[in-house]
C-alpha positions, 0 to 999 in steps of 0.5 A, spaced: 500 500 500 502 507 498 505 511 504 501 516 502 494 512 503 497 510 510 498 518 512 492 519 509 488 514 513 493 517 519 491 523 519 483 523 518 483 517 524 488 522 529 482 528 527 476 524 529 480 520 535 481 528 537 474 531 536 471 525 540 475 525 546 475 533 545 467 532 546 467 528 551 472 530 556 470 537 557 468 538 564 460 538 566 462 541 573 465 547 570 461 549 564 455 545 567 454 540 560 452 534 560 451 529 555 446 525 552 444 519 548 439 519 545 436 513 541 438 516 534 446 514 535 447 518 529 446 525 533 449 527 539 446 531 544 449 537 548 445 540 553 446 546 557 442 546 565 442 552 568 442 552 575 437 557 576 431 557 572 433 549 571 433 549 563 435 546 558 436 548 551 439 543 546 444 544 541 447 539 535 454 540 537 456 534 533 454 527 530 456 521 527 454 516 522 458 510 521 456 504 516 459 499 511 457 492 508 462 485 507 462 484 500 464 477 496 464 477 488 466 471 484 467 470 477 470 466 472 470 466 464 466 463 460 471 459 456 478 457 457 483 461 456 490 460 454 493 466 457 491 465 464 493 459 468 487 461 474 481 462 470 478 466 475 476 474 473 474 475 480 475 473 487 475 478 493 472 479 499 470 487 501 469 490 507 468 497 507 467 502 513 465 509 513 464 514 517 462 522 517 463 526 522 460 533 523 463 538 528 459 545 529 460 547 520 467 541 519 464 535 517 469 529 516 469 524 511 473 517 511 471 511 507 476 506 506 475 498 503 480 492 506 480 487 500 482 481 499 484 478 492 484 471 492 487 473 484 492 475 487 493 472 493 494 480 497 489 484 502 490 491 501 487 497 504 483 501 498 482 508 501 475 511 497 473 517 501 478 522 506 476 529 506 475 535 510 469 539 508 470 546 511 464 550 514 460 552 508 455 558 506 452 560 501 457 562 497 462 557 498 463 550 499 470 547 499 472 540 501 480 538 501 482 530 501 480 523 497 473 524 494 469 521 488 467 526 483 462 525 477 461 530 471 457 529 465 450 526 462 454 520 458 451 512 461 457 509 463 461 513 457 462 520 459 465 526 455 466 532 459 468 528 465 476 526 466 477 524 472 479 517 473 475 511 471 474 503 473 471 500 467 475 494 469 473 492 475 465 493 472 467 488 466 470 484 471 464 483 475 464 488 480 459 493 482 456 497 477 454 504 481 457 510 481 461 508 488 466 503 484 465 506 477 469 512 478 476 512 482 477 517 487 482 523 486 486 526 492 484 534 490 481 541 493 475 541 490 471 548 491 464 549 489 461 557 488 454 559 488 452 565 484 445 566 484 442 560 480 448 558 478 454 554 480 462 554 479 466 548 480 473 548 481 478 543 481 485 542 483 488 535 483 493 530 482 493 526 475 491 519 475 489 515 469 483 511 468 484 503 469 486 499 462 487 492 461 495 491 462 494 483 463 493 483 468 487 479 470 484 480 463 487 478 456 489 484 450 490 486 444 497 488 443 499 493 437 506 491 439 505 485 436 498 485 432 496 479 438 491 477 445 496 478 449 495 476 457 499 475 464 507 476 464 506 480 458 504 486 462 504 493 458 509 499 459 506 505 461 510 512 464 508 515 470 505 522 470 506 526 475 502 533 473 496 537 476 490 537 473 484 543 474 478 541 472 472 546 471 465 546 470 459 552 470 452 549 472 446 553 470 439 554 467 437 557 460 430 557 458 428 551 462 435 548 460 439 545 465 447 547 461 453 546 463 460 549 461 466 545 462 474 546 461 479 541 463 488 542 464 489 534 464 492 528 461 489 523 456 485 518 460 489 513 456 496 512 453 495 516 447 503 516 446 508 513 445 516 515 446 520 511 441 526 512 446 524 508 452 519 505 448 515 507 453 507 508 453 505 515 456 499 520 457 500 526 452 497 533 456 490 535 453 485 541 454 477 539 453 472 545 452 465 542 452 458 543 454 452 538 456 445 540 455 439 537 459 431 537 458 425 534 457 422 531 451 416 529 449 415 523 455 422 522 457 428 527 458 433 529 452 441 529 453 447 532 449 454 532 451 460 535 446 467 536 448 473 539 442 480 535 446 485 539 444 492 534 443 496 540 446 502 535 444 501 535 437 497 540 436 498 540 428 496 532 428 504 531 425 506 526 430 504 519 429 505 517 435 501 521 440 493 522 439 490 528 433 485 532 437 477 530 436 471 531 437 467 527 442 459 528 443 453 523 445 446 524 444 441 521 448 434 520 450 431 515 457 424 514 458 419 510 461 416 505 456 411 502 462 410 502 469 417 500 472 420 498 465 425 504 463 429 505 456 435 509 456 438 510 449 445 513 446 449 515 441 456 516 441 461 519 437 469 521 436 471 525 430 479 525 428 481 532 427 487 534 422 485 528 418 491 529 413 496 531 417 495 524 421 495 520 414 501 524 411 505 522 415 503 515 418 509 511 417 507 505 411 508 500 416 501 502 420 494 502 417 490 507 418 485 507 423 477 510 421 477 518 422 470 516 425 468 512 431 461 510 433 458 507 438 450 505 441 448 505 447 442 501 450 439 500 457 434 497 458 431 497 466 426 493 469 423 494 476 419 488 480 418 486 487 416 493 489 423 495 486 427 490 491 429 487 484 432 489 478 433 487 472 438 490 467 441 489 460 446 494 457 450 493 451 455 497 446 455 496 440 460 500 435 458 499 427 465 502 425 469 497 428 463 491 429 464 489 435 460 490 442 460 489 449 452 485 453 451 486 461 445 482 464 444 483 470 440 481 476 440 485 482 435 482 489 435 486 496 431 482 501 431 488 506 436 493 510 442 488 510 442 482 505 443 483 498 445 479 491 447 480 484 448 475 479 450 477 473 455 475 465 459 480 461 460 478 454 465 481 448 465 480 441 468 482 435 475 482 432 481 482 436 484 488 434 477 492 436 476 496 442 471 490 445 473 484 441 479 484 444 476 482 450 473 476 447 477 471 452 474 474 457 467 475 457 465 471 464 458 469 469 459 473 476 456 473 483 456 477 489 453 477 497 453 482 501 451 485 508 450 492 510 451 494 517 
């Protein structure tokens, strides 16, 4: 585990250890305080006596919130794969803890995983959440440390939005909300509200989105034009550079608008350094909008982002991603009662066109200036919305190839819950799913909230 995540995980447990004893020492004989519990433990209680007149007057100092589940996934592929010697693509117990923490206006927050990965044969500490959020009003909230953020309108595919994804870990089998989607980011994130608008800012330390490296899950090579698997492991850099997001929500005739500009890095390694023969991430700026509103019986969405290749600005440098366009548009609507539909189309649009031709050397093939991909969800409630049912898939009529997830998602009350499920790619090896043929894979999970 980085040294980093255990000062973290030091310093917010050290200030709620604090805070606590704090709260609990003062002396009741000199200030007259007494501390009550009440039966919501969530809140604790301060009550001031006067001597005289004999009354109290309550006051929420400060209170907690502390809850978490014990998680265990299973999944394994569909069919054998040469590249593999453990067939498994997932088998891991999770126990989570969160606590929230408020004191007067500074609330405290810290969610941390401890994961047992049978694949690996390794337990780890997986800190999600440690930050502190500052007293806030309505001008202004700031909150500083490890948090999960999610911009942009896009289902499971985002334009706007360039902080670090976990696609991986939904193909491998694991939770499909946002919580595990989304990799958290250590920044300073603050929020500024002007009248019927919001600006948000954020500062924060680059990290790049999960990708299949061999790892678990078999790839395809451009090196080698092969499915490559384990102890075939890609070589990427390292970027240590700061990225600054931005994001201005606000309404225009009944829309829901949003601008956004982004100083970061590509999310993938879309360069290529001939000398260490190295993957990198190029730097990258993003100038996009979302627009958001209600359409006959559904609601319409648009998300556009021109991605600005700040390292090959002229599109002249074969080894490092040209500059594109990116832009989904989508509708979601009720079909029936309990039954939804969420439909999207999505597409990226190469930028300098001749140039990148021009000087591709004759050893590689050009790849299509347009890429396309459809987006299908289908949602079925039953059981008064204790089980869904779930279908989502990819398909991309570029490249031919597509992604298919069933899922069944059953709470049987407060604390148990199960999920079944099956991941399937299809395609062409050198496609962006049909790569991931060999390990289309079955999936199950058990968990208990407390």
């Amino acid at each position: 585990m980085k040294i980093k995540n255990l000062i973290v995980i030091s310093c917010v447990i050290n200030v709620l250890i604090n805070i606590h004893t704090f709260a609990q020492n003062i002396e009741t004989d000199e200030l007259g305080i007494e501390f009550e519990q009440e039966s919501d433990a969530d809140e604790l209680d301060i009550v001031f006596e006067d001597d005289e007149e004999k009354e109290s007057t309550k006051i929420d100092e400060a209170h907690y919130k502390f809850r978490g589940f014990i998680d265990t996934r299973w999944g394994t592929r569909i069919q054998h794969s040469d590249d593999f010697d453990n067939q498994h693509t997932l088998f891991e117990t999770r126990l989570q803890g969160k606590i929230e923490y408020n004191y007067k206006d500074i609330k405290l927050n810290l969610k941390a995983d401890l994961v047992h990965d049978d694949i690996i044969d390794g337990t780890s500490i997986d800190v999600r959440e440690a930050y502190i959020e500052l007293p806030s009003n309505n001008v202004v909230q700031t909150r500083i440390g490890r948090q999960s953020i999610l911009w942009g309108l896009g289902d499971l595919i985002v334009v706007n939005d360039l902080f670090p994804k976990d696609y991986l870990g939904l193909y491998y089998g694991r939770d499909a909300e946002a919580e595990y989607v989304v990799n958290p980011s250590d920044a300073i994130r603050s929020s500024f509200f002007i009248k019927n608008s919001t600006l948000d800012i954020v500062v924060t330390e680059f990290k790049p989105s999960d990708i299949p490296t061999g790892i678990r899950f078999s790839y395809f090579n451009p090196f080698i034009q092969d499915i490559i698997g384990e102890n075939q492991t890609l070589n990427i850099s390292e970027s240590k550079k700061t990225s600054l997001m931005t994001r201005w929500n606000t309404s225009i005739l009944n829309n829901e608008v949003a601008f956004y500009y982004n100083n970061t890095n590509w999310q993938t390694p879309e360069g290529f350094n001939p000398k260490t023969q190295e993957l990198n991430y190029p730097r990258l700026e993003t100038f996009g909008f979302s627009i958001r509103n209600e359409l006959g019986k559904g609601i319409m969405s648009i998300d556009a982002a021109y991605y600005l290749s700040t390292e090959d600005r002229k599109g002249d440098k074969f080894w490092i991603r040209n500059s594109e366009t990116r832009f989904i548009l989508g509708y979601d609507f009720e079909i029936r009662k309990n039954l939804n539909l969420g439909l999207q189309w999505y597409q990226e649009q190469r930028q300098n066109q001749a140039n990148y031709l021009n000087n591709l050397p004759p050893a590689m093939s050009a790849d299509s200036r347009e890429y396309n991909l459809i987006i299908a969800r289908v949602t079925q409630f039953l059981m008064n919305q204790k089980m869904t049912l779930s279908l989502f898939t990819y398909y991309s009529p570029t490249q031919n190839d597509g992604y298919l997830r069933l899922n069944l998602f059953h709470k049987f009350d407060d604390h148990w819950m199960i999920n079944l499920g099956t991941n399937h790619f299809s395609g062409e090896p050198n496609t962006r799913f049909g790569q991931l043929q060999q390990n289309s894979n079955y999936f199950a999970a058990i968990r208990w909230s407390f």
